[in-house]
C-alpha positions as CSV (number, residue, x, y, z in Angstrom):
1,X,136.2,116.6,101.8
2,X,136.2,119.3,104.9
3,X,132.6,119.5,106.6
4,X,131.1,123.0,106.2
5,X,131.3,124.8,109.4
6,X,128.0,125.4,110.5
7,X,126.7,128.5,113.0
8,X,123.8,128.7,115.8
9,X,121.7,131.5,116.2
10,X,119.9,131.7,120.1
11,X,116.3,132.2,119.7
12,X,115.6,134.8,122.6
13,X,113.3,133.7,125.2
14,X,109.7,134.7,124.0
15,X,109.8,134.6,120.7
16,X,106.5,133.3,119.8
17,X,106.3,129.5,118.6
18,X,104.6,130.6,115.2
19,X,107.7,132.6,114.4
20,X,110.0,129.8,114.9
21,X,107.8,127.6,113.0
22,X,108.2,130.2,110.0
23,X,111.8,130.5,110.2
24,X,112.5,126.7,110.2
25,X,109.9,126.8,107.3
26,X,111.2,129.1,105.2
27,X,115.0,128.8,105.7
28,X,117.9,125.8,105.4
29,X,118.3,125.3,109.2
30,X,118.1,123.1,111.9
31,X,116.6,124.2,115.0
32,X,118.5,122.4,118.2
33,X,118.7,122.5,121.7
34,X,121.4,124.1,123.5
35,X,123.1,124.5,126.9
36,X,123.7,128.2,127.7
37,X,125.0,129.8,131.3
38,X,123.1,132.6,132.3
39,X,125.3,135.4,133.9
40,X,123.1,138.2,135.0
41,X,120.8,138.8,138.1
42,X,120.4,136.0,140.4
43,X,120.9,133.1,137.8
44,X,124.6,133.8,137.6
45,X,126.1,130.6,136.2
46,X,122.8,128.6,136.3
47,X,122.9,127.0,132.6
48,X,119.6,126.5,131.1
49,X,118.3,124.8,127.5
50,X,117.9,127.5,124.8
51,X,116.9,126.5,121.3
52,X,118.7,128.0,118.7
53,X,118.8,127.6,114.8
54,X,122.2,126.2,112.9
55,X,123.3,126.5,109.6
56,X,125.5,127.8,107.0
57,X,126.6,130.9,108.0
58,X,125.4,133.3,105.3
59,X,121.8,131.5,105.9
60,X,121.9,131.9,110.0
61,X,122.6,135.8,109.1
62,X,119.6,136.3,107.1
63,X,117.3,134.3,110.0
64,X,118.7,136.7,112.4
65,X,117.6,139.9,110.1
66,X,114.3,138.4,109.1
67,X,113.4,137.4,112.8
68,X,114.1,140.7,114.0
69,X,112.2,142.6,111.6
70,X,109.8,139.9,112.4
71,X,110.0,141.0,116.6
72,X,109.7,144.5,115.8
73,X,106.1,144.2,114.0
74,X,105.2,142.0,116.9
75,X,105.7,144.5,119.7
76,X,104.2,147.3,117.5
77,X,100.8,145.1,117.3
């Protein structure tokens, strides 16, 4: 049997800890460590370790749309 393919959303830099903590709480996914090259302003290539959350595609969609909507309330506060 195939393996499901499985997706990674990037967590952006600065999203408070509690907020990842909720997401990995509340939804089916992993959250790993990742590799990612920078290319803007002086870090242009420079490849630094992001976390990011995988799973099934479907699930990795709603974590994007909750974590968003959970962003937005933040910066309002």
């Amino acid at each position: 049997m195939a393996e499901e393919e499985l997706y990674d959303m990037l967590v952006p830099p600065g999203v408070p800890r509690r907020m990842i903590y909720d997401v990995a709480e509340k939804y089916d996914v992993e959250v790993v460590r990742r590799q990612q090259r920078l290319s803007f302003a002086n870090m242009d290539g420079d490849a630094r370790e992001l976390i990011a959350f995988r799973g099934k595609r479907e699930v990795v969609e709603e974590v994007q749309k909750y974590l968003f909507e959970q962003l937005k309330e933040f910066v309002a506060e």
